[in-house]
KOLDREN-115636 format. One record per residue (C-alpha): residue in one letter; chain; x, y, z. Coordinates in nm, 2 decimals. Layout:
N
+---+---+--------+--------+--------+
! r ! c !     xx !     yy !     zz !
+---+---+--------+--------+--------+
! A ! A !      X !      Y !      Z !
...
+---+---+--------+--------+--------+
END
This chain:
264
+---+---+--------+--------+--------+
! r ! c !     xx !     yy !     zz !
+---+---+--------+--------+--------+
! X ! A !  14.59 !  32.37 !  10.49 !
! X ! A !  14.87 !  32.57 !  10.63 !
! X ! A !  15.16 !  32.55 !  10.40 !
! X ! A !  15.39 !  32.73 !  10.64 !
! X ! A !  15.27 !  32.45 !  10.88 !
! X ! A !  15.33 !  32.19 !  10.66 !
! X ! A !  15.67 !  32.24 !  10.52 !
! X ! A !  15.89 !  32.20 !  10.78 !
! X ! A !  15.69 !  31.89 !  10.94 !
! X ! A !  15.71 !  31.71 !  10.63 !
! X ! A !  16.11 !  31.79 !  10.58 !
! X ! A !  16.13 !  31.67 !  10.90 !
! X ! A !  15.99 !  31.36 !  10.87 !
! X ! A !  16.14 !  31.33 !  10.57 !
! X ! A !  16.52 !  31.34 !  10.72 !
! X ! A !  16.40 !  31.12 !  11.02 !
! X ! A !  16.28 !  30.85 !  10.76 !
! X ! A !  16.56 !  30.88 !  10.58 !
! X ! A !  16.78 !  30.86 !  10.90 !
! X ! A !  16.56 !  30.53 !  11.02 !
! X ! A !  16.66 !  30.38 !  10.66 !
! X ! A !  16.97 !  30.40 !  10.61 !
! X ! A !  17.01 !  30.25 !  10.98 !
! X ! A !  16.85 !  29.96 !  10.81 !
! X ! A !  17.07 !  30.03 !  10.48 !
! X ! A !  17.40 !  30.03 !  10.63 !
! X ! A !  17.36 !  29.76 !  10.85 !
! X ! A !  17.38 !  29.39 !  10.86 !
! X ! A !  17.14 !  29.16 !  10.57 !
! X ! A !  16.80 !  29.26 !  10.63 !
! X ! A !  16.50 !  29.03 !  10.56 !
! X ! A !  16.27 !  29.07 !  10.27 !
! X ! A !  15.89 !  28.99 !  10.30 !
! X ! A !  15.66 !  29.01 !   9.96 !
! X ! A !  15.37 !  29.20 !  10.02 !
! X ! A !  15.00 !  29.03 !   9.85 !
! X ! A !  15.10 !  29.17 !   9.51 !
! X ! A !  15.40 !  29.05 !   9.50 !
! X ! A !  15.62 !  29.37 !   9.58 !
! X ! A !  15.90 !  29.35 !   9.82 !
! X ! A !  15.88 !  29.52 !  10.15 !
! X ! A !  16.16 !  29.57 !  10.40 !
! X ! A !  16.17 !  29.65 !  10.80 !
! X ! A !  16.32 !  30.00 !  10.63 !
! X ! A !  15.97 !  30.02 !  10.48 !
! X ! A !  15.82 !  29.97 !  10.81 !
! X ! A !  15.98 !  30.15 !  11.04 !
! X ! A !  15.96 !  30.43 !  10.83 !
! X ! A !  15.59 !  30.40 !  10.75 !
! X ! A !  15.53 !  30.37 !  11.14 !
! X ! A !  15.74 !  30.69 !  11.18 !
! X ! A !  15.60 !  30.95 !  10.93 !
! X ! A !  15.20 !  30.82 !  10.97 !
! X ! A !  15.25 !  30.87 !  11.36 !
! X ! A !  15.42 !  31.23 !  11.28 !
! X ! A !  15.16 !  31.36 !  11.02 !
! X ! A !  14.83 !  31.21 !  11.24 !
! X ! A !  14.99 !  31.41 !  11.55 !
! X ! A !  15.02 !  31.71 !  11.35 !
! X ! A !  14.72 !  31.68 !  11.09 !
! X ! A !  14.49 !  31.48 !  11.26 !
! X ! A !  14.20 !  31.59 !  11.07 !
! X ! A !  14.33 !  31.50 !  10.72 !
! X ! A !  14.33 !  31.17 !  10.55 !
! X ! A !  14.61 !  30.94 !  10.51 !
! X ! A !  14.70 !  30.77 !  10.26 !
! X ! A !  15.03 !  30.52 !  10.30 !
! X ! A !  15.15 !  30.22 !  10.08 !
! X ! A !  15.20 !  29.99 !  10.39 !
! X ! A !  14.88 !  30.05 !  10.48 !
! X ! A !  14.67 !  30.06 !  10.18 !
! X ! A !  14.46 !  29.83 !  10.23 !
! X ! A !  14.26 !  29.98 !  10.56 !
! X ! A !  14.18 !  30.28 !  10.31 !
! X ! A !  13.91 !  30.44 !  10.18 !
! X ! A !  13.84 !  30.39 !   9.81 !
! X ! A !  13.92 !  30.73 !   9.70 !
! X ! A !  13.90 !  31.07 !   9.82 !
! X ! A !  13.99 !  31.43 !   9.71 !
! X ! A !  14.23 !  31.63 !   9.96 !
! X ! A !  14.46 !  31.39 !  10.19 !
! X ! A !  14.83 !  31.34 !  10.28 !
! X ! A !  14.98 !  31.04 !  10.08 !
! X ! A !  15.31 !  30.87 !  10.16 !
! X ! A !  15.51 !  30.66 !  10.00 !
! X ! A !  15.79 !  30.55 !  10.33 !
! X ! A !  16.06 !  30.37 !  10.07 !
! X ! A !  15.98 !  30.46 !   9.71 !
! X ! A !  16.24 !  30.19 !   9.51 !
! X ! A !  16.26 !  29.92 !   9.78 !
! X ! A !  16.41 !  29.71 !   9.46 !
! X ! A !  16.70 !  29.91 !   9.46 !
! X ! A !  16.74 !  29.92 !   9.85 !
! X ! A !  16.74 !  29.57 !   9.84 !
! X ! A !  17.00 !  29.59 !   9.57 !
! X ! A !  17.20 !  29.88 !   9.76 !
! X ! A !  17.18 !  30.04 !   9.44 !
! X ! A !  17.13 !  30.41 !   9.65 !
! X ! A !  16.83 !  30.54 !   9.42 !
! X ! A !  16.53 !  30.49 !   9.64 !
! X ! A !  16.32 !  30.79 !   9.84 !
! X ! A !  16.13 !  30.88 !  10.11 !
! X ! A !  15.84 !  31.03 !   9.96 !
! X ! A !  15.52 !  31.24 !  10.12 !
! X ! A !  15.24 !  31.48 !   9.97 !
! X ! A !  14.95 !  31.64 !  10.01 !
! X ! A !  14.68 !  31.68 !   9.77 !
! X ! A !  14.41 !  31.91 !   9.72 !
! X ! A !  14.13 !  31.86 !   9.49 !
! X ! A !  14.31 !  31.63 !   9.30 !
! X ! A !  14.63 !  31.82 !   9.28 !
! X ! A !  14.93 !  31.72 !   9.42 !
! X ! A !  15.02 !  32.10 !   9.54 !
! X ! A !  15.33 !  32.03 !   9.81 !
! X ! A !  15.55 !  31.75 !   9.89 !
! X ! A !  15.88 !  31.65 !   9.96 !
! X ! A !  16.13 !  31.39 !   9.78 !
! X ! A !  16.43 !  31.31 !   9.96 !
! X ! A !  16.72 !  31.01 !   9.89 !
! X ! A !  16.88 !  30.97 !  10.15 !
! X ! A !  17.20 !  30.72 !  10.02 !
! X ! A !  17.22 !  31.02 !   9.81 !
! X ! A !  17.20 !  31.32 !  10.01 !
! X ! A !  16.96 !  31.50 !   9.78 !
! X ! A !  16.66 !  31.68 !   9.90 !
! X ! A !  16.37 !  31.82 !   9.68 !
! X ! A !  16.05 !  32.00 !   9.77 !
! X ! A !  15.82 !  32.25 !   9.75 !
! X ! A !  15.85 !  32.56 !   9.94 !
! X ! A !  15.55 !  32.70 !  10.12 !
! X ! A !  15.51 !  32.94 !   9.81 !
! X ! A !  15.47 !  32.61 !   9.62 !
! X ! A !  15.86 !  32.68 !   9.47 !
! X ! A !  16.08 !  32.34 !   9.41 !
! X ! A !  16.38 !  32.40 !   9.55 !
! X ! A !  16.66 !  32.16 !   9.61 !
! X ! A !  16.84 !  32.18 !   9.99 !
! X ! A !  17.19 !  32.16 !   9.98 !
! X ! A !  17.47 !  32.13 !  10.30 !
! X ! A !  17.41 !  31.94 !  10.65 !
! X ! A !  17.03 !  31.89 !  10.64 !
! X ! A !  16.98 !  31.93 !  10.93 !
! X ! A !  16.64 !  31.80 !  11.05 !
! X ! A !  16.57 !  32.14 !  11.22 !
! X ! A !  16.76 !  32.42 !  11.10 !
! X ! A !  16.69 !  32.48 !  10.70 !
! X ! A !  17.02 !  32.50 !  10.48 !
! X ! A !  17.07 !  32.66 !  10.16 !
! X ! A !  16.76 !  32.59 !   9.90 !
! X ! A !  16.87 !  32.62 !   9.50 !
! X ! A !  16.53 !  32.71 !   9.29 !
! X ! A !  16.47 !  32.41 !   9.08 !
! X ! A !  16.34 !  32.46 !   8.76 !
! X ! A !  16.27 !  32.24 !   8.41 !
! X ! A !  16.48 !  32.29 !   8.08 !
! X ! A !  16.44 !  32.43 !   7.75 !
! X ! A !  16.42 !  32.11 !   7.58 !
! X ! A !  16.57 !  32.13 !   7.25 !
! X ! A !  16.33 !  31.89 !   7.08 !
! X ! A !  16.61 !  31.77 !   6.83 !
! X ! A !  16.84 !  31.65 !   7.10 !
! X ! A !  16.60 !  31.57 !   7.41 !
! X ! A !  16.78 !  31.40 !   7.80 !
! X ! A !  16.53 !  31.12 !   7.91 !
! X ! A !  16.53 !  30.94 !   8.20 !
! X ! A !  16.33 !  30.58 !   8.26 !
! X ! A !  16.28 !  30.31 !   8.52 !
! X ! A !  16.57 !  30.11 !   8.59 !
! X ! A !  16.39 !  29.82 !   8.75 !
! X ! A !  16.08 !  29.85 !   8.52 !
! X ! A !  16.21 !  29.96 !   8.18 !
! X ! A !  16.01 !  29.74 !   7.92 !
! X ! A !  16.00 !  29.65 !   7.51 !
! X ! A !  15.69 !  29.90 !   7.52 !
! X ! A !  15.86 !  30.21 !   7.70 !
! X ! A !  16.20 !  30.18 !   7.49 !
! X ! A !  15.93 !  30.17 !   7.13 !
! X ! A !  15.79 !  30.51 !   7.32 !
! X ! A !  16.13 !  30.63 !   7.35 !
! X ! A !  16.22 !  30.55 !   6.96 !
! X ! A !  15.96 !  30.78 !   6.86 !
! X ! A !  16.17 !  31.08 !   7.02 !
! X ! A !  16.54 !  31.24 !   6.92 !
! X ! A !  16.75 !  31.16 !   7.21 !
! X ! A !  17.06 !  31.29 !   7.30 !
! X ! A !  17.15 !  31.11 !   7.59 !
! X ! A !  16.93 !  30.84 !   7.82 !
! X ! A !  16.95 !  30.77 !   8.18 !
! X ! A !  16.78 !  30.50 !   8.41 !
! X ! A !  16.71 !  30.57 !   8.75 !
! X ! A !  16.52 !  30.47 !   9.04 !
! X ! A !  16.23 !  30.58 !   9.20 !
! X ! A !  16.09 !  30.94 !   9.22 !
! X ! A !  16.39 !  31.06 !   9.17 !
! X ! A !  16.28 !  31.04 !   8.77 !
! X ! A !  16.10 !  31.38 !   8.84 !
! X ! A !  16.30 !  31.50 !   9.07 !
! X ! A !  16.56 !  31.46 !   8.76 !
! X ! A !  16.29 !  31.62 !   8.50 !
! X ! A !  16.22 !  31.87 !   8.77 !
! X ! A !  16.62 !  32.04 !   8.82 !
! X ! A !  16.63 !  32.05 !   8.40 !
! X ! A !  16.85 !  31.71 !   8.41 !
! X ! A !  16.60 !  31.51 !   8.19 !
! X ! A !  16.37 !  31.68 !   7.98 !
! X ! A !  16.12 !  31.36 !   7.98 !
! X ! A !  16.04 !  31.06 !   8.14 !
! X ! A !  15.77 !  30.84 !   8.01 !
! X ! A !  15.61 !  30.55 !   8.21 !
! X ! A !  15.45 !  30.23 !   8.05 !
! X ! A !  15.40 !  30.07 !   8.31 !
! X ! A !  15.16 !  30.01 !   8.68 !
! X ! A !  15.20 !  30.29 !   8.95 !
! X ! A !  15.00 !  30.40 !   9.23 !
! X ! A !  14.94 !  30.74 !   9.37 !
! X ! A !  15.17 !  30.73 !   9.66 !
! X ! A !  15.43 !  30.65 !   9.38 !
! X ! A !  15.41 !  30.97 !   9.20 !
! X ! A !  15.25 !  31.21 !   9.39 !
! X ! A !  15.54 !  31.41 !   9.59 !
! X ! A !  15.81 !  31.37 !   9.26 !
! X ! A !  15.47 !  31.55 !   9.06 !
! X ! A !  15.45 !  31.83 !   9.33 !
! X ! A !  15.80 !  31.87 !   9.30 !
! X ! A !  15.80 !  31.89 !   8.92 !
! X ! A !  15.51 !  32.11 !   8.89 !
! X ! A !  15.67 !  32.35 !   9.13 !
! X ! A !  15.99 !  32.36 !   8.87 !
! X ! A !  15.73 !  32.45 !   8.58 !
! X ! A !  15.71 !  32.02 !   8.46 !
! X ! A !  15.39 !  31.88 !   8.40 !
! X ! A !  15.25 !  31.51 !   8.42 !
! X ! A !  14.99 !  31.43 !   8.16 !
! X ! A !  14.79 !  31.09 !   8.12 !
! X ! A !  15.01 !  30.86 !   7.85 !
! X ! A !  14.67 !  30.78 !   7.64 !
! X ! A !  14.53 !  31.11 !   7.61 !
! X ! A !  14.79 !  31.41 !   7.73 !
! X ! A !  14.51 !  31.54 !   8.01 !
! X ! A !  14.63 !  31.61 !   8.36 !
! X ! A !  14.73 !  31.31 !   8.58 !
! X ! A !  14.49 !  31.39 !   8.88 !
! X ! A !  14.48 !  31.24 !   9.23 !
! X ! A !  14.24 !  31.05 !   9.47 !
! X ! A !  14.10 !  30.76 !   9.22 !
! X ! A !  13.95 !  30.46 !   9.34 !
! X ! A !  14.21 !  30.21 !   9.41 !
! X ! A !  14.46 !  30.44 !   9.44 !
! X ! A !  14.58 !  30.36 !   9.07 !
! X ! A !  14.79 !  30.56 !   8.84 !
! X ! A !  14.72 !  30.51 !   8.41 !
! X ! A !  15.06 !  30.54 !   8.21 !
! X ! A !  15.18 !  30.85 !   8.20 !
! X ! A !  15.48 !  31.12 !   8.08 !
! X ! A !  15.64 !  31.38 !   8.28 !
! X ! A !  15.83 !  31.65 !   8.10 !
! X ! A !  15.93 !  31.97 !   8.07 !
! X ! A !  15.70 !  32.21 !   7.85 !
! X ! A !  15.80 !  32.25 !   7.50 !
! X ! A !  15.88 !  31.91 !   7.50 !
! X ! A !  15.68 !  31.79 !   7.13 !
! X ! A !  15.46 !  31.49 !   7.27 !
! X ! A !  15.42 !  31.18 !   7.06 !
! X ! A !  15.10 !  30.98 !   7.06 !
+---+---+--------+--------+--------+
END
C-alpha cells in the first residue's frame, strides 16, 4: 500500500461522510431501522456507507473491504483489507448527543497501521499521517486542502492519579468493578472511537472495555492510538489485540497509555 496514496483519500472521505451525516443530523426526525442483531441503523449510516465503499473500491480496487453495513456479504476473515465503520455511535446520533464518528482503516497483517477518526458534530479530526504519526487537524477542514496538524501523543500516566475514559452507552456493573481496581483521578464517558482518540491526545490515560465490539469498531481509533505511542492489548491476557478474525469479533480489551500498571 501507498501511504502517501491513502492518506488524503481516506480524509477525504472522511469529511464527505461526515458532511452527508450531519445533513441527516441537522435535519428533520430521521427513521430508525434495527439491524438482525438488534443495533440501530440510520439513513446517516447508509448514505455514508454507500459513499466511502464506492470511494475506497474506485481508488483501491484490489483491496478487500470490510464495512459494518455490509458485513454480512463478507469473507470470514482475512489479513490485509480496508475496514470501515460509516457512523461509529449511531446510539448517540440518534440521541443528538454529538459523540459519534466516521471511522475507516487499513490493516496489514493484522495491524491496524493507518486510519482516520473524524466527529463531525464535533469538529475533531484524528489520523495517521503517511509516516504513521497521529496528528489531530485543526481549522476549516477543508476536504482538499490540509490545515494545520498538532502531533498527538499519549501521557505520562501517573499511576496514583490515572484519567479514564469509558462507554457512555455501554458502561456496565463489570467495567465500573475493572475500574475499582485502578486510582482514578478523574472519569469520563464518551462515545464511540473517540475513547482512543481521547487516550491517544494524553486526555485519558486508559480506557477499558467489557463488553462486545467488532473490528470495524476499533480498528481506525487503535491506528490512531498506536500512532500517539498507546497500545491495545486483549482484556484476558494483555497480548496484542490483532485484526482480521473470523467473524469480525473483538475479545474485551484495554487501551492505554504505556506505563499505565495493568490490573488482571
Amino acid at each position: 500500500m501507498d501511504y502517501t496514496l491513502l492518506i488524503p483519500i481516506i480524509r477525504r472521505l472522511a469529511l464527505e461522510a461526515g458532511e452527508r451525516i450531519m445533513q441527516v443530523y441537522d435535519g428533520p426526525d430521521f427513521a430508525v431501522k434495527s439491524k438482525s442483531d438488534h443495533s440501530p441503523v440510520t439513513e446517516a449510516d447508509e448514505a455514508a456507507d454507500a459513499l466511502i465503499s464506492a470511494g475506497l473500491r474506485a481508488a483501491f480496487p484490489d483491496v478487500v473491504l470490510i464495512t459494518e453495513e455490509q458485513a454480512a456479504s463478507h469473507a470470514l476473515s482475512a489479513s490485509t483489507f480496508l475496514i470501515v465503520d460509516p457512523l461509529d455511535g449511531t446510539k448517540e446520533f440518534v440521541q443528538r448527543r454529538g459523540d459519534f464518528t466516521v471511522n475507516i482503516a487499513y490493516v496489514e497483517n493484522g495491524v491496524p497501521v493507518r486510519g482516520v477518526v473524524y466527529a463531525p458534530a464535533q469538529r475533531r479530526l484524528f489520523y495517521t499521517r503517511a509516516d504513521g504519526v497521529a496528528v489531530e487537524e485543526t481549522g476549516a477542514l477543508d476536504k482538499i486542502v490540509v490545515g494545520a496538524q498538532r502531533v498527538i501523543a499519549v501521557s505520562a500516566p501517573d499511576n496514583g492519579a490515572l484519567m479514564v475514559v469509558a462507554s457512555k452507552s455501554h458502561r456496565d456493573a463489570a467495567t465500573d468493578d475493572y475500574i475499582a481496581k485502578y486510582a482514578v483521578k478523574d472519569m469520563k464517558s464518551a462515545g464511540s472511537s473517540l475513547k482512543f482518540c481521547l487516550v491517544a491526545t494524553g486526555e485519558a490515560d486508559l480506557y477499558p472495555r467489557l463488553g462486545r465490539t467488532m473490528e470495524w469498531d476499533t480498528a481506525a481509533g487503535d491506528a490512531v492510538l498506536r500512532g500517539a505511542g498507546g497500545c491495545v492489548v486483549r482484556f484476558g491476557d494483555h497480548t496484542t489485540l490483532t485484526y482480521g478474525k473470523p467473524g469480525w469479533d473483538n475479545p474485551f480489551f484495554i487501551a492505554f497509555a504505556p506505563g499505565v500498571e495493568l490490573k488482571a
